[in-house]
N, CA, C and O of each residue as an XYZ file, in Angstrom:
388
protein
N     -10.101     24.058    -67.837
C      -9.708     25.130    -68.745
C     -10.598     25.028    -69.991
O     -10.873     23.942    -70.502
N     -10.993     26.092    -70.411
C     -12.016     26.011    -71.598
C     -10.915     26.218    -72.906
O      -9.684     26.220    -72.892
N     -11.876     26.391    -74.027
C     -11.685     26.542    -75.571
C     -11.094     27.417    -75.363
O      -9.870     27.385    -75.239
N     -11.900     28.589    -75.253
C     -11.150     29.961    -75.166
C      -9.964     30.380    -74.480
O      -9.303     31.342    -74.870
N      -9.634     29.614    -73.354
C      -8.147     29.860    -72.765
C      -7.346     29.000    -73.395
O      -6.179     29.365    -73.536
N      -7.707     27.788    -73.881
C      -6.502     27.386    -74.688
C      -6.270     28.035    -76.136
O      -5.213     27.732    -76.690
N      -6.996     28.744    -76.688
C      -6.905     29.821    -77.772
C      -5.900     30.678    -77.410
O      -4.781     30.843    -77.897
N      -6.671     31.401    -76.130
C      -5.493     32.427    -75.337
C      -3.882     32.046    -75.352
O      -2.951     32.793    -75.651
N      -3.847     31.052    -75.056
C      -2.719     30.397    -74.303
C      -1.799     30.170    -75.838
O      -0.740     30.724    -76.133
N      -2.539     29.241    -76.610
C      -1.911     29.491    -78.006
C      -1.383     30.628    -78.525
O      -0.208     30.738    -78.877
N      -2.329     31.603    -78.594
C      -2.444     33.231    -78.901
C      -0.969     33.795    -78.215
O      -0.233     34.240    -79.095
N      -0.617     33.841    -77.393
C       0.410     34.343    -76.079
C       1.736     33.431    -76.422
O       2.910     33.797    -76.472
N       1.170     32.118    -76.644
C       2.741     30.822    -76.703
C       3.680     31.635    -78.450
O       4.868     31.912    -78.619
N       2.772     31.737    -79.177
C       2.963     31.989    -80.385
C       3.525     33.573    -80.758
O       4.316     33.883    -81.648
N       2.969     34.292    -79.955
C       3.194     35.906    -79.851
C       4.528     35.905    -79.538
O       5.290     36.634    -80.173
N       5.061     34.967    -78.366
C       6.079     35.357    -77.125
C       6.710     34.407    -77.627
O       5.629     34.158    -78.161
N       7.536     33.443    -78.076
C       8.105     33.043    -79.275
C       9.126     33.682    -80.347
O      10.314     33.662    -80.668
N       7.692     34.355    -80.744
C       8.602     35.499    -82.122
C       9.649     36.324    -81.134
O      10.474     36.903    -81.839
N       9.828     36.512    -79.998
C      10.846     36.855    -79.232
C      12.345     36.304    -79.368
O      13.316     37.012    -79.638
N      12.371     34.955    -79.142
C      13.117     33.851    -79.077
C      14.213     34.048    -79.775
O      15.275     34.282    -79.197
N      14.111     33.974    -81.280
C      15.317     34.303    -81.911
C      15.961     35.503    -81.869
O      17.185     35.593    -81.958
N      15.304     36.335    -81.753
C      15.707     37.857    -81.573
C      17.150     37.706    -80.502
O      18.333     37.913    -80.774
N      16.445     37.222    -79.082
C      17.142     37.112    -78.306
C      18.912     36.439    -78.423
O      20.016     36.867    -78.088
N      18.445     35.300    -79.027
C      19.216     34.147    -79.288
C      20.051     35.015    -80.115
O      20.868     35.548    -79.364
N      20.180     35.315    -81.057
C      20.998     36.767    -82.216
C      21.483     37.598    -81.451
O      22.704     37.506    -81.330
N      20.935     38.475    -80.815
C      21.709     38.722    -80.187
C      22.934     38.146    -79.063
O      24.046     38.671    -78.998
N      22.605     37.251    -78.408
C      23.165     36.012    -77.356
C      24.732     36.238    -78.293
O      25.745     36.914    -78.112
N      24.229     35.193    -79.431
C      25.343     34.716    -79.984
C      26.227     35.648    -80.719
O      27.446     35.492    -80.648
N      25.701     36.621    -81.432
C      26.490     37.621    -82.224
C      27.146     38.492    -81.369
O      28.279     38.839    -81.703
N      26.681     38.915    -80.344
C      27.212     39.470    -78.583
C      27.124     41.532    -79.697
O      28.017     42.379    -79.669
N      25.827     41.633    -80.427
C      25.448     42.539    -81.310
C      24.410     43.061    -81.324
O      23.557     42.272    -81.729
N      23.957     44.164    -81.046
C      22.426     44.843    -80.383
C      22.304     45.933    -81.274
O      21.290     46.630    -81.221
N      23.378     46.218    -82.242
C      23.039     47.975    -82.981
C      22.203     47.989    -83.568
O      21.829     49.138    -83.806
N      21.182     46.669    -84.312
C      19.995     47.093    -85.067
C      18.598     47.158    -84.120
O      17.544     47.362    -84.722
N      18.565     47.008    -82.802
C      17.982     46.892    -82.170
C      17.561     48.551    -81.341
O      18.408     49.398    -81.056
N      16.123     48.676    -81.098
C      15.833     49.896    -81.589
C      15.432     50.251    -79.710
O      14.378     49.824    -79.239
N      16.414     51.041    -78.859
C      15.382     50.897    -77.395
C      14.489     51.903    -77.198
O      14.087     52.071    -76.047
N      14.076     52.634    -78.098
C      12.284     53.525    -77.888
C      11.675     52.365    -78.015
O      11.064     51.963    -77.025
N      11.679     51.184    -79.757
C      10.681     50.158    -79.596
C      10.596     49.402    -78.751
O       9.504     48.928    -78.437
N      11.795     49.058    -78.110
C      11.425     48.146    -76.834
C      11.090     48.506    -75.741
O      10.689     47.684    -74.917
N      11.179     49.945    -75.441
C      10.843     50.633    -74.291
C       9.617     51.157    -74.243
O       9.138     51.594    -73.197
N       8.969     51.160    -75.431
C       7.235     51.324    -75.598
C       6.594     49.976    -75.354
O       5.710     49.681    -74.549
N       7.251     49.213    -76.244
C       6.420     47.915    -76.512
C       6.203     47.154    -74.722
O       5.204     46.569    -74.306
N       7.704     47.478    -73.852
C       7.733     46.710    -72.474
C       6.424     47.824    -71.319
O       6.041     47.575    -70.176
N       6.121     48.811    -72.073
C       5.281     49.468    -71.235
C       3.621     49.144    -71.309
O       2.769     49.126    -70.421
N       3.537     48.875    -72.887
C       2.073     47.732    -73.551
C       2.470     47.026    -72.909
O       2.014     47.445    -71.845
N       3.483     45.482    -72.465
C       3.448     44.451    -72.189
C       2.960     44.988    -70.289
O       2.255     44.177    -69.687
N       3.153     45.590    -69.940
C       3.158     45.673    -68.789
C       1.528     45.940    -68.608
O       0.774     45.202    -67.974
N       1.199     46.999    -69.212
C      -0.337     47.472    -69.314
C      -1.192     45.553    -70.131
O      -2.259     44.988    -69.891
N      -0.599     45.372    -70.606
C      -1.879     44.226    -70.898
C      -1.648     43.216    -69.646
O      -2.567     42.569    -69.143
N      -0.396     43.171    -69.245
C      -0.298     42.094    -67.691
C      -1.130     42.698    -66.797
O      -1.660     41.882    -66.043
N      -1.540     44.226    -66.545
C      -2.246     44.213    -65.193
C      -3.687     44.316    -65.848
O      -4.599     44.373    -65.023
N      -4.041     44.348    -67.132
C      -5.103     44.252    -67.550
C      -5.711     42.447    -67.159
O      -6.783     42.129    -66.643
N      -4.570     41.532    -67.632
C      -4.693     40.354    -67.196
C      -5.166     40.141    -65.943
O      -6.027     39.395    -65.476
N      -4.305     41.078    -65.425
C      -4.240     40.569    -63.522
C      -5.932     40.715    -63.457
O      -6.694     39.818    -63.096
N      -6.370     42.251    -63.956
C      -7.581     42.891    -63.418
C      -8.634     41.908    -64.043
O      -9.840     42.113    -63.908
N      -8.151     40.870    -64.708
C      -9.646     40.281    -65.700
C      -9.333     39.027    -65.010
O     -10.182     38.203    -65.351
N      -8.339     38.424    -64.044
C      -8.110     37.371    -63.613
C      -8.292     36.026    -64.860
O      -8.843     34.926    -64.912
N      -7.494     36.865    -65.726
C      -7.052     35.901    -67.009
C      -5.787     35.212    -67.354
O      -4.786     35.664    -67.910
N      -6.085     33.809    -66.828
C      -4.644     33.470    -66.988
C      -3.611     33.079    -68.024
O      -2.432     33.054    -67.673
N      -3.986     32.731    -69.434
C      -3.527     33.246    -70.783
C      -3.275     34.623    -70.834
O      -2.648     34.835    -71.872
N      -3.472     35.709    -70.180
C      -2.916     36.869    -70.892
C      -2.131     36.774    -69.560
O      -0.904     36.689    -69.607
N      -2.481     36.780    -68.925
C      -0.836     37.065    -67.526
C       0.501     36.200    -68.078
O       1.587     36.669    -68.420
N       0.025     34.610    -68.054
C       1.246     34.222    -68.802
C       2.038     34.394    -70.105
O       3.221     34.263    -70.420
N       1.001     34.712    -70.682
C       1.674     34.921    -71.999
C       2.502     36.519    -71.656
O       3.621     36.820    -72.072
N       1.884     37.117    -71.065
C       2.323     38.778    -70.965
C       3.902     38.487    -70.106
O       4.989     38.819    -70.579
N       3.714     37.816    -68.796
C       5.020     37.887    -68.276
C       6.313     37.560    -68.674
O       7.332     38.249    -68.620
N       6.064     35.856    -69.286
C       7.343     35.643    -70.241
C       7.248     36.899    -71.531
O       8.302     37.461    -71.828
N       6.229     37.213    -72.109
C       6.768     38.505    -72.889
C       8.232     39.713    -72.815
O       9.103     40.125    -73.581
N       7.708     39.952    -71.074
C       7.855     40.949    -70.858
C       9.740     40.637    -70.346
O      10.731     41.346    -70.523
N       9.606     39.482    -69.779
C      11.086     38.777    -69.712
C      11.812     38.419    -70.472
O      12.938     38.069    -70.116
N      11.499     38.389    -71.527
C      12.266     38.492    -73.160
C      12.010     39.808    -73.154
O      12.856     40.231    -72.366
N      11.442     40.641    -73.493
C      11.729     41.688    -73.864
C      12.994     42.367    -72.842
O      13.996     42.875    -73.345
N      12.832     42.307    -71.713
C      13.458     42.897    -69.881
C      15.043     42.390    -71.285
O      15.712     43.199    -71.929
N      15.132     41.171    -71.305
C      16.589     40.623    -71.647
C      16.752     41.333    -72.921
O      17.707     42.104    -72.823
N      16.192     41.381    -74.091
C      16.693     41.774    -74.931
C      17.318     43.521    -74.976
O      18.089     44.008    -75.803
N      16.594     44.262    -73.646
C      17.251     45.408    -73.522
C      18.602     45.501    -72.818
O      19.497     46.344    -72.759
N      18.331     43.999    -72.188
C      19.309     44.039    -71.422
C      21.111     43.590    -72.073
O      22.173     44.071    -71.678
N      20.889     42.507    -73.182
C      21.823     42.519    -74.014
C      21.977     43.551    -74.812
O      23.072     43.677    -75.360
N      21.030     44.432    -75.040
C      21.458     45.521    -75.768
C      22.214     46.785    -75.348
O      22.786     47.647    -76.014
N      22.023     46.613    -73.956
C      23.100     47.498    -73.010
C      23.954     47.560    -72.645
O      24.646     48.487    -72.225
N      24.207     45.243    -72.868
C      25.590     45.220    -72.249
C      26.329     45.009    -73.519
O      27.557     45.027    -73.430
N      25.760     44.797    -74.768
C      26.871     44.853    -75.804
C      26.956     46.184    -76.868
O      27.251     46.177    -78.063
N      26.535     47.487    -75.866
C      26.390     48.955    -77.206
C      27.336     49.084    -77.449
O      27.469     49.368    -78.640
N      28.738     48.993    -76.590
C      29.826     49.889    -76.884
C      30.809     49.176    -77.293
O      31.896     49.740    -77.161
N      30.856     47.589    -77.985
C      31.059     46.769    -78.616
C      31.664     47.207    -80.154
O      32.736     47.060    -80.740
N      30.536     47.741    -80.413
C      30.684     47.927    -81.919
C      31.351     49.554    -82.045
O      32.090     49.660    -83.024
N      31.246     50.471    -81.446
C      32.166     51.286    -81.218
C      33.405     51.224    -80.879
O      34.126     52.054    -81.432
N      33.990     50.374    -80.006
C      35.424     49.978    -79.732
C      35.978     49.428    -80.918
O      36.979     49.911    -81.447
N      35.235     48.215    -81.460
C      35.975     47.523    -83.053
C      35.785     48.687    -83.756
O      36.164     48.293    -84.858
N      35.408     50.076    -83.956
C      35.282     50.942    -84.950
C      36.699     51.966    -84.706
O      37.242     52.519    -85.662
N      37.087     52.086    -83.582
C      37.921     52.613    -82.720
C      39.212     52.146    -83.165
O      40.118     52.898    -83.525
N      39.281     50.787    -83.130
C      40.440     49.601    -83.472
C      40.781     49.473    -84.460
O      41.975     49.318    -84.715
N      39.783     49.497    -85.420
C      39.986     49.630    -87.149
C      40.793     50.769    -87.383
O      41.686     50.526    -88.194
N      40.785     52.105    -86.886
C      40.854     53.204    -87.059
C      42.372     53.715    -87.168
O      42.853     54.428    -88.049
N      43.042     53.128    -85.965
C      44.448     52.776    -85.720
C      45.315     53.042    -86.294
O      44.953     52.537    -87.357
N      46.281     53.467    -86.511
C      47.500     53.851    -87.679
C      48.255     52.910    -87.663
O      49.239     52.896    -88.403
């Protein structure tokens, strides 16, 4: 492995990361309303376009870094789907006479 793929590889470890807590916040707060799904539904369509760009350059820093990307991102829509109607029900409950 050269310089430059361990740059890559850094580049990708460090990118896909800043994911991490996002996720984790949501996990634990079981809370997705500030969470935006056009941005994640654009951003998972770049992640997808730079993975087959990877594939096509047979680069393996951008494939890996792109796939776990794209699997944090896959989850964070995915907690955001299963906890939307969360915060509407406690709004519901408050409401109560």
């Amino acid at each position: 492995m050269t310089s430059v793929d361990w740059i890559g590889l850094l580049a990708g470890a460090l990118t896909t990361i800043a994911f991490v807590p996002q996720a984790i916040k949501i996990w634990v707060t079981k809370s997705a309303d500030d969470v935006s799904y056009l941005m994640f539904g654009i951003f998972s369509v770049g992640i997808v376009l730079w993975l087959a760009y990877g594939i096509a350059l047979g680069a393996m820093p951008i494939i890996v870094a792109n796939v776990v990307t794209l699997v944090l991102s896959v989850l964070v829509i995915a907690l955001k789907v299963r906890y939307s109607g969360r915060r509407w029900k406690r709004d519901q409950e408050t409401d109560l006479p």
